[in-house]
Backbone as numpy.savetxt, mean C-alpha at the origin, in Angstrom:
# Nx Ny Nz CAx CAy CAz Cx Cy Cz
-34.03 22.12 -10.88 -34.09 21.20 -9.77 -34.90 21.85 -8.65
-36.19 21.31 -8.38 -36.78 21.98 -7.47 -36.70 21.40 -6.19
-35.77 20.23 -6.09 -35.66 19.23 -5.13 -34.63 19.21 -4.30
-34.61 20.33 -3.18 -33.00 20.06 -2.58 -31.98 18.95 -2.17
-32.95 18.09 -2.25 -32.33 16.29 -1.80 -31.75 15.58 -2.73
-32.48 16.10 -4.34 -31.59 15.58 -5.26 -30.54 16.03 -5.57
-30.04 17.49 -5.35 -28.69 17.79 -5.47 -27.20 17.37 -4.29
-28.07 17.36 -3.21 -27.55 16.71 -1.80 -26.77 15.51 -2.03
-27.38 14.64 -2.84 -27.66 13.40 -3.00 -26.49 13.15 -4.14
-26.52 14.59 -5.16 -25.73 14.11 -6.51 -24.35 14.63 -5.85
-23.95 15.25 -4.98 -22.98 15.90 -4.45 -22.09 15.07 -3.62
-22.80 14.06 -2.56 -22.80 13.11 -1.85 -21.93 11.96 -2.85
-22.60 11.40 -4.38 -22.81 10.68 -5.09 -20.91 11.39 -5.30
-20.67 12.28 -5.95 -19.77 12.42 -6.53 -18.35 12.51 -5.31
-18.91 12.79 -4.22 -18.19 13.13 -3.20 -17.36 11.39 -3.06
-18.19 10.37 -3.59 -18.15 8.77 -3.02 -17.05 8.10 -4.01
-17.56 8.78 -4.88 -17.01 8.43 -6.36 -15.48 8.92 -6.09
-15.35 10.19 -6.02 -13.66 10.49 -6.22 -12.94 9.84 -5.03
-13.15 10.07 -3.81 -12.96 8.92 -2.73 -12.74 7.84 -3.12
-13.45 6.99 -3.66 -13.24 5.56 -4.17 -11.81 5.68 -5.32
-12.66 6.34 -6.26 -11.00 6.84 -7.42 -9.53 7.11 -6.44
-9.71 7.76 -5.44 -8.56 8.48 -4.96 -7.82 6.99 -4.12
-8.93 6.26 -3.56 -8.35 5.07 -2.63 -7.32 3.65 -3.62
-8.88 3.65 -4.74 -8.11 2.96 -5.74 -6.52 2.78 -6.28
-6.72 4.31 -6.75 -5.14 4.85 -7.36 -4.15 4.36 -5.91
-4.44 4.46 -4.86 -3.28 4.80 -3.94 -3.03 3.05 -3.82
-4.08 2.44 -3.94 -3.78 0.83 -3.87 -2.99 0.01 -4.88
-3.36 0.98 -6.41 -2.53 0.14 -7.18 -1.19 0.90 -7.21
-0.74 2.11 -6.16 0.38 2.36 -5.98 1.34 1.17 -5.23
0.64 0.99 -4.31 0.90 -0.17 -3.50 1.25 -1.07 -3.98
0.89 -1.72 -4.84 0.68 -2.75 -5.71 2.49 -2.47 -6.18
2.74 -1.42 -6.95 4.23 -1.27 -7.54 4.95 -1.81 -6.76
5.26 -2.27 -5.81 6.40 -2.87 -4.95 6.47 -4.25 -5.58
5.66 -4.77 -5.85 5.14 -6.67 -6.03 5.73 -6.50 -7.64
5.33 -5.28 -8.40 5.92 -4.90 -9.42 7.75 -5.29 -9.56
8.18 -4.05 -8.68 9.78 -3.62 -8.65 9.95 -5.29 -8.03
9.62 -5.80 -7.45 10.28 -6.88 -7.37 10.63 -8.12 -8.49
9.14 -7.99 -9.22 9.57 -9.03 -10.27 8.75 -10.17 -10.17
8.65 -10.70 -9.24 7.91 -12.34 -8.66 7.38 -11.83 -8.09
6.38 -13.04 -7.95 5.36 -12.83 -6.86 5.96 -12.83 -5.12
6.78 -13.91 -4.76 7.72 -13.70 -3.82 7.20 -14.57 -3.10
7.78 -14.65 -1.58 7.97 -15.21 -0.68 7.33 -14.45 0.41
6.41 -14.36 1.05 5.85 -13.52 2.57 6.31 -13.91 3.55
6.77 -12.74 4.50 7.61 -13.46 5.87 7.28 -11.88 6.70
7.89 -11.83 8.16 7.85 -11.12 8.73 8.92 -10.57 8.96
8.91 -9.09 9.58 10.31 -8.54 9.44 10.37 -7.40 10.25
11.24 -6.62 11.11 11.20 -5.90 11.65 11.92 -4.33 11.14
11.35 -3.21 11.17 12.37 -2.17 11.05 13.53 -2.14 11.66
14.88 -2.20 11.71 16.00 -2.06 12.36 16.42 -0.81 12.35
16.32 -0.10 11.07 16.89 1.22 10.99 16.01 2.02 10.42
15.83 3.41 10.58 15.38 4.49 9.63 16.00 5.06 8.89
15.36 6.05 8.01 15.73 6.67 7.04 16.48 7.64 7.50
18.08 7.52 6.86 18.52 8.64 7.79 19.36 9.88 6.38
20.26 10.78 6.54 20.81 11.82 6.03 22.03 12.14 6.48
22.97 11.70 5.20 24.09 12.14 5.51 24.75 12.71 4.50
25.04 14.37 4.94 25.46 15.15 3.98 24.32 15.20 3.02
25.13 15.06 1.88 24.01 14.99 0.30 23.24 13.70 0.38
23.64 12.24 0.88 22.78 11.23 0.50 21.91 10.86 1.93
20.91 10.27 1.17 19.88 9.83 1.98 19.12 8.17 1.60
19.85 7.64 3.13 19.94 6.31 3.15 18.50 5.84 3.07
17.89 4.99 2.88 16.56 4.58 3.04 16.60 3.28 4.77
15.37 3.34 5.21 15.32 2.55 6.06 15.61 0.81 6.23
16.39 -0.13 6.83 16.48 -1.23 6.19 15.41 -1.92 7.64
14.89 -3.23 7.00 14.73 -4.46 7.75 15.14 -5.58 8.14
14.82 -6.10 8.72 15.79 -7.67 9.31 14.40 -8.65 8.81
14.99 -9.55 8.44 13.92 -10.52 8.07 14.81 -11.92 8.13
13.99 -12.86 8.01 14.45 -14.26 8.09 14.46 -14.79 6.53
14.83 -15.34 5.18 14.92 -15.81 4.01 15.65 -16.92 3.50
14.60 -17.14 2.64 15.83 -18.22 2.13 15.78 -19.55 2.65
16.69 -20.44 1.77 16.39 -21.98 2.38 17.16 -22.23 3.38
17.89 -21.70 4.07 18.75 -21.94 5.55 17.95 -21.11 6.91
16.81 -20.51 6.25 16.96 -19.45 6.92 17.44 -18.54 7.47
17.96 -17.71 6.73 19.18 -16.81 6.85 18.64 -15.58 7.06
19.39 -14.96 8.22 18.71 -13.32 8.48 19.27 -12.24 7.84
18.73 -11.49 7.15 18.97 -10.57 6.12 18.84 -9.13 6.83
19.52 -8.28 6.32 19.60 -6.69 6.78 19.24 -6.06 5.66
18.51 -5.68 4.69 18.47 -4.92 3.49 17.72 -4.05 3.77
17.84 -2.97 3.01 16.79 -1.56 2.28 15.60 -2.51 1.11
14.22 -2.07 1.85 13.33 -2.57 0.51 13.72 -1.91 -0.58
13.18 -2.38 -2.15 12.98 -1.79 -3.00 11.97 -0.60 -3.21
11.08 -0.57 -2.24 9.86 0.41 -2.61 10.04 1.14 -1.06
11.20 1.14 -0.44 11.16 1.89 1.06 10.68 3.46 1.25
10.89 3.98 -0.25 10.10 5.35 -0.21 8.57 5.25 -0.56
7.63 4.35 -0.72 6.19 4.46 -0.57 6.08 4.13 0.99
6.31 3.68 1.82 6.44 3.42 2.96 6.32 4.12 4.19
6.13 4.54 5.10 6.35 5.18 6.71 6.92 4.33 7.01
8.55 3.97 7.40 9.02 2.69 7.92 9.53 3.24 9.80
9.19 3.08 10.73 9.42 3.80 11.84 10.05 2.47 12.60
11.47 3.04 13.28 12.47 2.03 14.13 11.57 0.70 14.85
11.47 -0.42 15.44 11.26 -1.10 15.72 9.60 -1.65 15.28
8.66 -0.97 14.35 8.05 -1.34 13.85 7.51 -2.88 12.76
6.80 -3.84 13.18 7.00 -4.78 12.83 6.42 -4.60 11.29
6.73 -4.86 9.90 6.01 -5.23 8.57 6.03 -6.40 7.98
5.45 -6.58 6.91 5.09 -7.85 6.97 5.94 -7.56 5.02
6.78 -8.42 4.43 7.66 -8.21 3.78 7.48 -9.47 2.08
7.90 -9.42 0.92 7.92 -10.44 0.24 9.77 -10.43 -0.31
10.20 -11.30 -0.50 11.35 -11.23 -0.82 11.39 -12.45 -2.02
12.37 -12.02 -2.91 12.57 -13.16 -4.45 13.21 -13.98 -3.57
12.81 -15.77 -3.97 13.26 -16.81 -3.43 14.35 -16.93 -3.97
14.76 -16.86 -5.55 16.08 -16.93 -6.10 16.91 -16.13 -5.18
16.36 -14.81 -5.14 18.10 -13.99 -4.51 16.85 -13.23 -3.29
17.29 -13.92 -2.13 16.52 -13.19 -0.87 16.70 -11.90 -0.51
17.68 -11.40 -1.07 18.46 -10.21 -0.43 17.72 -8.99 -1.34
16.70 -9.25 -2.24 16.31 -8.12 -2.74 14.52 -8.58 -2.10
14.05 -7.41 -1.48 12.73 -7.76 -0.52 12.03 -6.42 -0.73
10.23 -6.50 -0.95 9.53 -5.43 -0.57 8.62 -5.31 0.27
8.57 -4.21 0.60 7.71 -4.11 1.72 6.00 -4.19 1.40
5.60 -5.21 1.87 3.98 -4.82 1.26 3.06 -4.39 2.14
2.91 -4.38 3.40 2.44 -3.89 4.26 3.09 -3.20 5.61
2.52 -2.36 6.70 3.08 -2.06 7.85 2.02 -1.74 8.56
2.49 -1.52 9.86 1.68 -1.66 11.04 0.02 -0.73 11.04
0.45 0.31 10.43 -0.48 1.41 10.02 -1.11 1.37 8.91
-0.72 0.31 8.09 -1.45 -0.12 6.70 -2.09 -1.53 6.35
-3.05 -1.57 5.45 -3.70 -2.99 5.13 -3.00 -3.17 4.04
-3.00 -4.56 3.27 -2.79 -5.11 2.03 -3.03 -3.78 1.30
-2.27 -4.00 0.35 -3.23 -3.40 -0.84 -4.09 -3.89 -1.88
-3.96 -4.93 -1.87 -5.65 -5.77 -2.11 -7.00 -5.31 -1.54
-6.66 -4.91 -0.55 -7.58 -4.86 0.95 -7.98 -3.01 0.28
-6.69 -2.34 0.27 -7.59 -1.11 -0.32 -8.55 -0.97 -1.73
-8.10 -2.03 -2.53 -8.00 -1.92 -3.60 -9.89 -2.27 -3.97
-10.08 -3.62 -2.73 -11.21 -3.79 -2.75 -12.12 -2.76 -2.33
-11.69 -1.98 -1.42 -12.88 -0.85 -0.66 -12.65 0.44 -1.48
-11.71 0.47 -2.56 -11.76 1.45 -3.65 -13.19 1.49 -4.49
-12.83 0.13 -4.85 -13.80 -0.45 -5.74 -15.10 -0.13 -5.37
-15.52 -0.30 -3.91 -16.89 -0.76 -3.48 -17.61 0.84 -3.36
-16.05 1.87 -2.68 -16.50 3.00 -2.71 -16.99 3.30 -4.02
-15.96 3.49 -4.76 -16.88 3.48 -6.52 -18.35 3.65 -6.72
-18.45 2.00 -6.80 -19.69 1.62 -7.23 -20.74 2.24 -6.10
-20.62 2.44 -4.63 -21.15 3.21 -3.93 -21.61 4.43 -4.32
-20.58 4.84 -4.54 -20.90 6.52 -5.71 -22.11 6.40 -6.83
-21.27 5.48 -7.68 -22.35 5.26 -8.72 -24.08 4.90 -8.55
-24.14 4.17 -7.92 -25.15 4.07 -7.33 -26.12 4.66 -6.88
-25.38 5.25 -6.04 -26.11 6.63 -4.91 -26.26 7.57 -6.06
-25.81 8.03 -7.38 -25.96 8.94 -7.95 -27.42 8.40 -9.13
-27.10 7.11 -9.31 -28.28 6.44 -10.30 -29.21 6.87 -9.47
-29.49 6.43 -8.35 -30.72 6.39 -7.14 -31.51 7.34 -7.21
-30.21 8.49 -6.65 -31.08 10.21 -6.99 -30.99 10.77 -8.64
-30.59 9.99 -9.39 -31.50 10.66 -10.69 -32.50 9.76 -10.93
-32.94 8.63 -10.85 -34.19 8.02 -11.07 -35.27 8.14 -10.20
């Protein structure tokens, strides 16, 4: 390689690539909540009420308050996926809960996070960004 720009370039290229891989993976982590739930669900809004707290040996997970259900009924539960989460006290998230039984709910987004659709797409784009940029500087 007598070309310092093409190695710049393939370095850059690969640098885009695992980035994209690394964003991907963390989106279809995200994704597992929509999983553990089962259905596709119900979207509503919901507030942190409590954090994750420690007592003795066990360790409670954080719950939310949300509105569900056909009465609209306000619910207090622990998500199912509350450990992929940062859930911080009065923090608003945005929640899906099974219409059959409201009382089991996951968290799919929070204040500090997008969809995971939303990563899932700029995984992708990083990707092909990579790829690209690496075709570019070998042709």
């Amino acid at each position: 390689m007598t070309q310092p720009w093409l190695t710049f370039a393939l370095i850059f290229a690969v640098g885009w690539l695992t980035y994209g891989l690394r964003v991907t993976r963390d989106a279809l982590r995200g994704r597992e909540g929509l999983r553990r739930l089962g259905v596709r669900g119900t979207r509503t809004e919901a507030e942190v009420v409590r954090g994750p707290r420690r007592e003795g040996d066990v360790v409670h997970p954080a719950q939310v308050r949300y509105r569900a259900g056909p009465r609209e009924q306000t619910y207090r539960r622990a998500p199912l996926n509350a450990d992929r989460h940062v859930l911080r006290v009065g923090h608003e998230v945005v929640v899906r809960y099974d219409p059959e039984d409201p009382r089991r709910v996951v968290v799919v987004r929070t204040q500090g996070s997008f969809s995971p659709y939303t990563y899932l797409v700029c995984g992708v784009v990083l990707c092909l960004f990579g790829v690209g940029l690496g075709v570019w500087a070998v042709v």
